[in-house]
C-alpha positions in Angstrom: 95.0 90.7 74.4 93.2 93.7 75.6 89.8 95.0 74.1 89.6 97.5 76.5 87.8 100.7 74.7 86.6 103.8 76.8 82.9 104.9 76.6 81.8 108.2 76.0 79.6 108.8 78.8 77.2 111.2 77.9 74.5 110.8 80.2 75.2 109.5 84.3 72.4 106.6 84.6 72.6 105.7 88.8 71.4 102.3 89.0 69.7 100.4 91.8 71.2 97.3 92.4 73.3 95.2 94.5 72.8 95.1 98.1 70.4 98.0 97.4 72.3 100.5 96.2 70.3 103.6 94.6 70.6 107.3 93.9 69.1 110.5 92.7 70.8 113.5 90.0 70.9 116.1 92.6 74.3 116.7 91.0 72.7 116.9 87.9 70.1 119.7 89.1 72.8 121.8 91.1 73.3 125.4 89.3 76.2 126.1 87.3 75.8 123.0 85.4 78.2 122.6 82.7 76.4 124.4 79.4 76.7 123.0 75.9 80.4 123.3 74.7 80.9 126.8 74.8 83.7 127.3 76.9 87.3 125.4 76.7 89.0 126.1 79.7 88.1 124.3 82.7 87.6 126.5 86.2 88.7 124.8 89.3 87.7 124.8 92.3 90.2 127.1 93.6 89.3 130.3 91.7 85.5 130.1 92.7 86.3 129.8 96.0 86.2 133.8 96.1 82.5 133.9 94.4 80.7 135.4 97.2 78.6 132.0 98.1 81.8 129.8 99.0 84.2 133.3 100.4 81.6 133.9 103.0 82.5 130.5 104.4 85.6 131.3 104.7 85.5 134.8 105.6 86.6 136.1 109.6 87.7 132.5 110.3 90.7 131.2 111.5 92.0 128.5 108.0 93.4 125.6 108.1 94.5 124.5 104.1 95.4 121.5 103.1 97.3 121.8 100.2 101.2 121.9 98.0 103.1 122.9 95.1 99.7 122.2 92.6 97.6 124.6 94.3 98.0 127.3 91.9 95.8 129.7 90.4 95.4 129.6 86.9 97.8 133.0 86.6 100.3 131.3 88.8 99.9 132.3 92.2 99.6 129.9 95.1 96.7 129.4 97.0 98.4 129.8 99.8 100.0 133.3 99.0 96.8 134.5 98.1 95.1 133.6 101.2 97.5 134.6 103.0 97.6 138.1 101.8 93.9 138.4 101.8 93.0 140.1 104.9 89.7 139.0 105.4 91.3 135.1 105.8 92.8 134.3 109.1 94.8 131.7 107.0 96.9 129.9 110.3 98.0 127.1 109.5 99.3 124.4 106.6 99.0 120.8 106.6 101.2 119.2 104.0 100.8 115.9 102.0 103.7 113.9 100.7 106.4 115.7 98.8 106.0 118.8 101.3 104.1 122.3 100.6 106.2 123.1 97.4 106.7 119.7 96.5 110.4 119.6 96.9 110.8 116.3 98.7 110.5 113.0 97.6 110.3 110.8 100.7 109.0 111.0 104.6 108.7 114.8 105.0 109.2 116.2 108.4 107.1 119.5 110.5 108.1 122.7 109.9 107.3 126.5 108.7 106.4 127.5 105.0 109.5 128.9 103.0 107.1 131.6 101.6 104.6 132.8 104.4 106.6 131.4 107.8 102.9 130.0 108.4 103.7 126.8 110.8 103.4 123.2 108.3 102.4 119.8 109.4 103.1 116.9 107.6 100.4 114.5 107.1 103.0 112.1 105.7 105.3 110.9 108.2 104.4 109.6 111.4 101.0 111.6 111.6 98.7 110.8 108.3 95.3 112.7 110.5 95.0 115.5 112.3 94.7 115.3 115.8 92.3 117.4 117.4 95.3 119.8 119.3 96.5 119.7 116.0 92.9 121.4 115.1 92.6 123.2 118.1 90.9 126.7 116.9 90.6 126.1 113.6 87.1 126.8 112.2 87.4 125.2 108.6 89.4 123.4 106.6 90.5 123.9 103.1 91.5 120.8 100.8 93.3 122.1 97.1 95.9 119.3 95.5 95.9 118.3 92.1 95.6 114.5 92.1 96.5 112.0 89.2 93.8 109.3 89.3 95.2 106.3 90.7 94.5 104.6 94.0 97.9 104.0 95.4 98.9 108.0 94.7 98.7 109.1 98.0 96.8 112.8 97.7 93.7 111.1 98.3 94.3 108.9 101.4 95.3 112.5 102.6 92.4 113.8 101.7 90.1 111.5 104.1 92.4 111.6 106.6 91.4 115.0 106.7 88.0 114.1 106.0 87.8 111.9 109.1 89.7 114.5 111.3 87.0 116.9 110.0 83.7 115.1 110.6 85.2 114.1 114.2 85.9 117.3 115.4 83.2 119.5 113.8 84.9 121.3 111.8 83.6 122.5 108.3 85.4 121.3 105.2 85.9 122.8 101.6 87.5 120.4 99.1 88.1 122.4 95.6 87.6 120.5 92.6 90.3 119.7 89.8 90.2 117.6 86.8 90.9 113.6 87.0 94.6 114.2 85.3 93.9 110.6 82.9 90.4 111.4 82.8 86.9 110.4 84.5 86.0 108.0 82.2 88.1 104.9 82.5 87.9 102.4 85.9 89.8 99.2 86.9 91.5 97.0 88.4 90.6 94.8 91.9 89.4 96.4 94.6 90.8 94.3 97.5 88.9 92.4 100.1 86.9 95.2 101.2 84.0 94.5 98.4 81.1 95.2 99.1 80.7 97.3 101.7 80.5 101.0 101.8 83.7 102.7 100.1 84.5 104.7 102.9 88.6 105.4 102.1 91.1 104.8 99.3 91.2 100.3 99.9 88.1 99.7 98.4 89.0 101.9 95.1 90.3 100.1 92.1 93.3 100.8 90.9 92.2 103.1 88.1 89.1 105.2 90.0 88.2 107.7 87.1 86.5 110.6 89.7 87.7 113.7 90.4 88.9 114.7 94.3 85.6 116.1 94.5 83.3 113.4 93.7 86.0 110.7 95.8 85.4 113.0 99.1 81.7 113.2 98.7 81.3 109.5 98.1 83.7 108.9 101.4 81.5 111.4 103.3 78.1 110.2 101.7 78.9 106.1 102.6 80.2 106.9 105.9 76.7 107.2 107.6 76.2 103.8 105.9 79.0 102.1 107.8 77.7 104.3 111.1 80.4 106.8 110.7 79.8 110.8 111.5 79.8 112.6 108.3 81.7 116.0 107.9 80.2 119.3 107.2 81.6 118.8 103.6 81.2 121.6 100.6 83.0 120.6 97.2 83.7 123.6 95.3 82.6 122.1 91.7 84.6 123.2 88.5 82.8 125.0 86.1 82.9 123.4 82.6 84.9 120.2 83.1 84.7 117.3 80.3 85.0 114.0 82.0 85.8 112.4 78.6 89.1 115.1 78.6 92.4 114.4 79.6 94.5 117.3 82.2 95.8 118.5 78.7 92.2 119.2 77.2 91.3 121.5 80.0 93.0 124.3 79.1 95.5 124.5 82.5 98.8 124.2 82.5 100.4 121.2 83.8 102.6 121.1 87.1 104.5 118.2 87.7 102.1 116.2 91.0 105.1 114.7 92.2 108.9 114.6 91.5 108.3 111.6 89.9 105.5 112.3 87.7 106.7 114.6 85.2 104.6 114.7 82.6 100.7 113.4 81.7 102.0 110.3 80.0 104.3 109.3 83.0 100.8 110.1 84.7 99.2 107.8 82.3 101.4 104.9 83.0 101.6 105.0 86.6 98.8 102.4 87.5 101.1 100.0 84.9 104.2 100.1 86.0 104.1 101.7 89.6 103.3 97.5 89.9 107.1 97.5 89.7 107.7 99.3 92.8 106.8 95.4 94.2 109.5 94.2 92.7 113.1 94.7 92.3 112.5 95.7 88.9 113.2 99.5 88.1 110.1 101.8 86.9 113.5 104.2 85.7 112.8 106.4 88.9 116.1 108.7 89.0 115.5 109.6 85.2 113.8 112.1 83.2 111.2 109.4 82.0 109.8 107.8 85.3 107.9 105.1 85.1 108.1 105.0 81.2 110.4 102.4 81.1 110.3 98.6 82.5 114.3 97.4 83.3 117.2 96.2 85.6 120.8 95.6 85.1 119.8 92.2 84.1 117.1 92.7 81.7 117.2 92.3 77.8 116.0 95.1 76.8 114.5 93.8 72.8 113.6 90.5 74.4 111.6 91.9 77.1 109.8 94.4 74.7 109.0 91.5 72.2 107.6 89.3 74.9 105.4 92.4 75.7 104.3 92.9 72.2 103.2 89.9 71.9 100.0 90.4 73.6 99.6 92.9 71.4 97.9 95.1 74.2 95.6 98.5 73.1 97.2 102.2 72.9 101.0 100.9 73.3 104.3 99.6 72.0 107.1 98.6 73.3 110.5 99.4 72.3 113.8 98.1 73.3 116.0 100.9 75.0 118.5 101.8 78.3 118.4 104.1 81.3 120.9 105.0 83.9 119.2 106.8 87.5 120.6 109.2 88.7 120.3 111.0 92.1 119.3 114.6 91.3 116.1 115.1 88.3 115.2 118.0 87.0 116.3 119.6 90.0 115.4 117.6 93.3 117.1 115.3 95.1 115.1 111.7 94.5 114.9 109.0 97.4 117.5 106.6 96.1 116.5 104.7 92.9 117.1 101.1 92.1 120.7 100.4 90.2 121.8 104.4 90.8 124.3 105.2 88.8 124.0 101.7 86.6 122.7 101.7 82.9 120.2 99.6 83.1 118.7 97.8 79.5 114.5 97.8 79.2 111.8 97.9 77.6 110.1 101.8 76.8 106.1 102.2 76.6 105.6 104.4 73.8 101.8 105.2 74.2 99.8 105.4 70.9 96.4 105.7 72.2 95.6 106.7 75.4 92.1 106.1 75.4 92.8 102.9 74.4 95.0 101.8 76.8 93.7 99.8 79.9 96.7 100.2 82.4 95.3 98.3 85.3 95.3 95.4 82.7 98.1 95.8 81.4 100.3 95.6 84.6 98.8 92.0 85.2 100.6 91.2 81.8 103.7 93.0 82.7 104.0 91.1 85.5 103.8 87.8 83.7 106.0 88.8 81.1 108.6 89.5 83.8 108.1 86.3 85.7 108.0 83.9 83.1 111.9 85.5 81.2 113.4 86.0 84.7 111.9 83.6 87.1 115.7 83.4 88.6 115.9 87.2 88.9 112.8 88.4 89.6 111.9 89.0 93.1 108.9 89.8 95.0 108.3 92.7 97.7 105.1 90.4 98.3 103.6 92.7 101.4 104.3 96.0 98.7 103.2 94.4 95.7 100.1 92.9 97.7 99.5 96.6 99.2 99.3 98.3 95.7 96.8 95.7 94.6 94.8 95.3 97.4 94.8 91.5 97.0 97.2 88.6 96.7 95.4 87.1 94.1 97.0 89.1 91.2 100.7 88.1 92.3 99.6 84.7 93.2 98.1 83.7 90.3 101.0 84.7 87.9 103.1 82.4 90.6 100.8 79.5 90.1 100.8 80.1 86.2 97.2 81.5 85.1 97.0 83.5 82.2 96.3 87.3 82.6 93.0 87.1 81.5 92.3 84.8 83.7 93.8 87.1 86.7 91.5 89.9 85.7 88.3 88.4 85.3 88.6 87.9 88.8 88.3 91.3 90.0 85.2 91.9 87.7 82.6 91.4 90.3 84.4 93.6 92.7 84.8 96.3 90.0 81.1 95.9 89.2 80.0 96.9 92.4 82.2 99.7 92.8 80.9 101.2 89.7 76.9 101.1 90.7 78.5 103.0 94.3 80.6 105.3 91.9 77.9 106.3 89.2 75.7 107.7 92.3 78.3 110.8 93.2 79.8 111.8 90.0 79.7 115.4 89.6 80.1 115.9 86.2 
C-alpha cells in the first residue's frame, strides 16, 4: 500500500550533505520574487522575455529558438510568429523537438521549413538529437520555449541539454523561458539509474517523477557540469513571475495545450510516469484513443479481474475500474504511430484518479507491473532493453521476475532518490 502524501513546501532548506553537496538562496534574493498571494495567473517566461532587461539580449542578433506547438503566448500567438514579425529579431532559424514545430507528428520527424514563417526547421529528433556547430554557424543566441510535463522519459528535456551542450561548446548564449511543472514541483520519485551519485548533468540521473520546472532542470545541468569538468553555457532562465510550486498546470491560470498527441489532457499528464511503464511491454497504455495512457489492457486482458487485483493494494488518489478500448489510427485529428491491437477492442482496467496529490505514480507503476505479471505470466512479455531504458535500472523489472514485493522494489531506489533531492533543493527557483 502506498502512504505516499505530498508536502507543502513552504520554505526551500538547501542542505549540506553527501559527498559535500551545499548551496546558497541566491534564487531566493533574485528580484521579482514571487509576493504574497496576490496574483493568480502565473507569467511565463515567454512574455517577459520582451521586458527590456532580457529583449536587449536578443535584440540585432541573428535567433536561433528552440521551441513547438506549446510556445504560445498567453493570448494565443506563437512565439515564433511574434518573433518573427518583430523587426528588431533576426529570428533565422527553428530547431524542432519531437512531434515537429506544431506538434503534428507523432514519430521520427524529418528537416524541413516552418508551415507558417518558411523559416528553415531542424529536427532534433531523428538522427541529429544536438546541434552541430554548422548547424550553429552564425547564430548568436539561442532561445529554448516548450511546455514540458514533468517526467523523465518525456523527451522535451533531453532536447533541452542537447541544446544546452551544443550551447556551452560553441559559445553561444542561451535563454531558456520558464513554464510551470504541468503535475507540479512538489512531488519526486522513482530510481534514478546507475548514475547515482555523481553530478546530474542530463536527463539519466533524474528520477522518474523530477518535480522542477525546465528552468530550474537547465540550471542544475549547466551548474553541475563544471563539477564533472564540463564547459558551462552562457545560460539566462527567464523566471515566471508568480508560480506556485504546490499548483498543478490547471491552478496557473493558462490554458492547456495538449504537449504531445498523446497527452491530451492534465490527468493523462498525471498518469504518464504509471503507465508509460507499459510501453516495455506488449501491454497497451490505450495509445490510438481519446484516453491515452488512462487505461491498462490487451486483447487478452480481463478487464474486472485486472482492476480488482489492482485495488487490492489499495494504492493513494486512484481506483480502478473495469472497462474496454479499441485504438484507432487517427485522434482527435493526427495520424498516431501505429498503436498496439489497432482496430481490436481491447478489455482493461481504467485509472479513475481521486486525488492527485495523493497519488505516487512512480510507485504505483512498480505495482502495475506486478499485478500484470503475476495474472498473465503466459502473456506478458518484456521489451527488457525499453522497459530497462524508462527505468534507468534493471532492478525494478528484475525483481518482480524474481518475485519481490513492490515495496520491496522501491525501497531500493531510496538512497538514489535521496541524493538526488539534496542536488535538486540547491537550484529550485521557486
Amino acid at each position: 500500500m502506498i502512504g505516499k502524501h505530498r508536502i507543502i513546501r513552504i520554505a526551500i532548506i538547501c542542505l549540506v550533505g553527501i559527498v559535500g553537496y551545499s548551496c546558497d538562496n541566491k534564487a531566493k534574493e533574485e528580484k521579482g520574487q514571487l509576493k504574497e498571494e496576490t496574483l493568480t495567473r502565473v507569467v511565463i517566461g515567454a512574455e517577459r522575455l520582451f521586458e527590456p532587461d532580457y529583449f536587449s539580449m536578443i535584440e540585432g542578433k541573428k535567433v536561433a529558438l528552440v521551441t513547438n506547438h506549446t510556445g504560445l503566448l498567453p493570448d494565443g500567438r506563437h512565439l515564433v510568429d511574434v518573433l518573427y514579425e518583430n523587426k528588431k529579431v533576426d529570428l533565422t532559424l527553428l530547431f524542432g523537438p519531437e512531434h515537429g514545430i506544431r506538434g503534428e507528428e507523432d514519430n521520427h520527424v524529418s528537416d524541413g521549413a516552418d508551415s507558417g514563417t518558411g523559416l528553415p526547421v531542424i529536427s532534433l529528433y531523428g538522427k541529429v538529437r544536438k546541434p552541430s556547430a554548422e548547424m550553429l554557424e552564425g547564430i548568436e543566441v539561442i532561445i529554448f520555449d516548450i511546455q514540458d510535463i514533468g517526467a523523465r522519459f518525456y523527451t522535451y528535456i533531453a532536447t533541452m541539454n542537447h541544446v544546452l551542450e551544443a550551447a556551452a561548446e560553441n559559445d553561444i548564449p542561451y535563454l531558456v523561458l520558464d513554464r510551470p511543472n504541468a503535475i507540479g514541483g512538489v512531488y519526486v520519485d522513482g530510481p534514478v539509474g546507475e548514475l547515482q551519485k555523481e553530478p546530474v548533468v542530463g536527463v539519466d540521473q533524474l528520477p522518474v517523477v523530477h518535480g522542477m520546472t525546465v528552468g530550474e532542470l537547465v540550471n542544475m545541468f549547466n551548474e553541475e557540469r563544471s563539477k564533472k569538468g564540463l564547459k558551462k553555457a552562457d545560460l539566462t532562465v527567464v523566471k515566471m513571475e508568480h508560480y506556485d510550486r504546490n499548483k498543478w498546470y490547471d491552478e496557473a491560470g493558462l490554458p492547456w495545450i495538449k504537449p504531445s498527441p498523446n497527452m491530451l489532457t492534465l490527468t493523462t499528464a498525471a498518469l504518464y510516469p504509471m503507465t508509460c511503464l507499459l510501453e516495455g511491454t506488449n501491454m497497451s497504455e490505450a495509445r490510438g484513443t481519446l484516453h491515452p495512457f488512462e487505461h491498462i489492457g490487451a486483447t487478452w486482458v480481463d478487464g474486472k479481474a485486472l482492476a480488482d487485483k489492482l485495488n487490492g493494494y489499495q494504492l493513494e488518489g486512484v481506483e480502478f475500474i473495469p472497462s474496454q478500448f479499441t485504438p484507432e489510427e487517427v485522434v482527435d485529428g493526427i495520424k498516431i504511430y501505429p498503436p498496439k491491437f489497432l482496430g481490436e477492442q481491447c478489455e482493461s482496467a481504467f485509472i479513475k484518479v481521486t486525488n492527485r496529490d495523493d497519488f505516487a505514480s512512480a510507485q504505483a507503476g512498480v505495482y502495475m507491473m506486478k499485478a500484470l505479471y503475476e495474472l498473465y505470466p503466459e502473456k506478458l512479455e518484456w521489451k527488457a532493453a525499453r522497459m530497462d531504458r524508462l527505468m534507468k535500472t534493471p532492478s525494478v523489472r528484475e525483481g518482480i521476475l524474481n518475485g519481490e514485493n513492490p515495496a520491496s522494489i522501491i525501497q531500493q531506489w531510496s538512497e538514489g532518490l535521496a541524493y538526488f533531492k539534496k542536488v535538486r533543493s540547491c537550484y529550485l527557483l521557486y
